[in-house]
N, C-alpha and C positions, 0 to 999 in steps of 0.2 A: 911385185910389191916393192921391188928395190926402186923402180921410177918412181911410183907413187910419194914412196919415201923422202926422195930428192926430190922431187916436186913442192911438198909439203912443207922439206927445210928451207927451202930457194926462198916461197913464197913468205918465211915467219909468222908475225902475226896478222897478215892481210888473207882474205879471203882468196880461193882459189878453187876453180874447177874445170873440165871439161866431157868428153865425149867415151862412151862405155862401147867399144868394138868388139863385137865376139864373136866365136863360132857354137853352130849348135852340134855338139859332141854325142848328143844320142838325145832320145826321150826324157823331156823334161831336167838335160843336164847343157850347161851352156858356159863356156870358158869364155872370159874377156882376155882378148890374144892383143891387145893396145888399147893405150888410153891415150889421149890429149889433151892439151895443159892449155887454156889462155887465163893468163897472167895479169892480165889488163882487166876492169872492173871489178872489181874485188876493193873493200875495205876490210876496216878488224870486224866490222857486223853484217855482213853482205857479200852476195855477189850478183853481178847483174851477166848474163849468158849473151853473148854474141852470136847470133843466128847465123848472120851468114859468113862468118870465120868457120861454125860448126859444119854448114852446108860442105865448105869447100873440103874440110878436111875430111867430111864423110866422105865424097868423091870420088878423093882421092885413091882413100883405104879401098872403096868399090874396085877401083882400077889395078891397085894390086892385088887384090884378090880373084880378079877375073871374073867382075860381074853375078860371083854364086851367090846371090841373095839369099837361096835356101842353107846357103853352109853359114857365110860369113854375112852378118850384118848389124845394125846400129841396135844396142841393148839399150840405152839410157845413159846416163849422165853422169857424174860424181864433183861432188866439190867439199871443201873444206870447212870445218867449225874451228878452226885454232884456237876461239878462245870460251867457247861454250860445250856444250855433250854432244857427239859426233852423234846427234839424230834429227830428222829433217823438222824443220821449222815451220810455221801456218805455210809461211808465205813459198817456203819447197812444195807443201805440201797442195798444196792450190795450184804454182806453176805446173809440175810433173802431171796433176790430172787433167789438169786443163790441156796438156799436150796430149798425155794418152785419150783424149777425147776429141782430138783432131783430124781429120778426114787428110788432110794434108802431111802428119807426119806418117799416117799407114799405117801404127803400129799395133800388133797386139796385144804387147803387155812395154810398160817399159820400168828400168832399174833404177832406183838412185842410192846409188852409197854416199854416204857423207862419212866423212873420217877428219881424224885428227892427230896426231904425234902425242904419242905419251910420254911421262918424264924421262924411260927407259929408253926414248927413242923407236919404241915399236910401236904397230897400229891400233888406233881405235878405229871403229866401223860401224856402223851399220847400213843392211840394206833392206830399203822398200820397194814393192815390187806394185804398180799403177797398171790396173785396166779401167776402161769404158765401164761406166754405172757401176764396177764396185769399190770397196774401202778401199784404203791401201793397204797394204800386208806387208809385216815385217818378216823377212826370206832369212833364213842360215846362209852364211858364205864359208868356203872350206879353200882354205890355202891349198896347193899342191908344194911338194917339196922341189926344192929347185932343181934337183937333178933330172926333174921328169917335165922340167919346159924345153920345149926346143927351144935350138940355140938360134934358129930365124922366124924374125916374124913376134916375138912375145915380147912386148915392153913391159906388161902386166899379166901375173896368170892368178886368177883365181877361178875357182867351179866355184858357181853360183847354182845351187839346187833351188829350181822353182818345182817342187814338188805338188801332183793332185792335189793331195789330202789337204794343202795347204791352200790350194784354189779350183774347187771341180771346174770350174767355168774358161779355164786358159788355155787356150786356143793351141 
């Protein structure tokens, strides 16, 4: 949460987002162990996603993780509302399914948090959760406390519960 955070102040009021890396930590429980930040495309009312800045840094992460796609893989996305309600927008909400409806990105389900800096300086959040032919669904996300992220490897830890009852249909 702490990169998040500084990501969020770095950027002010221009838009900002990038890339939801996680591992899957059991049944339907899934940690994002990094995130990624481009800085570039983003106004105070937008942001426009770079594909293949996204491509290579997923790559990348693949390569430190040693290729386990079943452990460690691409969750979805996250980007910034600094100056509106950290919830996703028409036009989030049309890109994210439109991806989750992709042959090419593979996914089953995928994440978008949108957040934004509060006046206290702590997070606002929320997360929606995109599969193929259904709604989107708004997920609980649950902080860990920081003593229980490892010290390598986690730029961001949160458990994101995509729970059944919340979607029978998720893969």
């Amino acid at each position: 949460m702490k990169r998040l955070r500084r990501e969020l102040k770095r950027a002010g009021s221009m838009e900002i987002g990038g890339l939801l890396l996680g591992e899957h930590v059991r049944e339907d429980i899934f940690r994002v162990v990094e995130i990624t930040a481009q800085h570039d495309g983003g106004s105070h009312v937008g942001f426009m996603r770079f594909p293949q800045q996204h491509n290579e840094q997923l790559q990348s992460f693949f390569c430190r993780t040693g290729q386990n796609y079943t452990r460690f893989n691409y969750l979805g996305e996250w980007h910034s509302h600094p100056c509106f309600e950290p919830t996703p927008s028409t036009m989030d909400l049309q890109t994210m399914q439109s991806m989750a409806s992709d042959p090419a990105v593979g996914a089953n389900f995928l994440v978008l948090i949108v957040a934004k800096l509060a006046h206290d300086h702590g997070l606002e959040c929320s997360a929606t959760v995109f599969q193929e032919g259904l709604i989107p669904l708004s997920v609980p996300l649950q902080a860990e406390p920081d003593d229980m992220i490892p010290s390598q490897g986690t730029a961001f830890a949160w458990i994101r519960r995509i729970i059944r009852r919340y979607s029978p249909h998720l893969k």
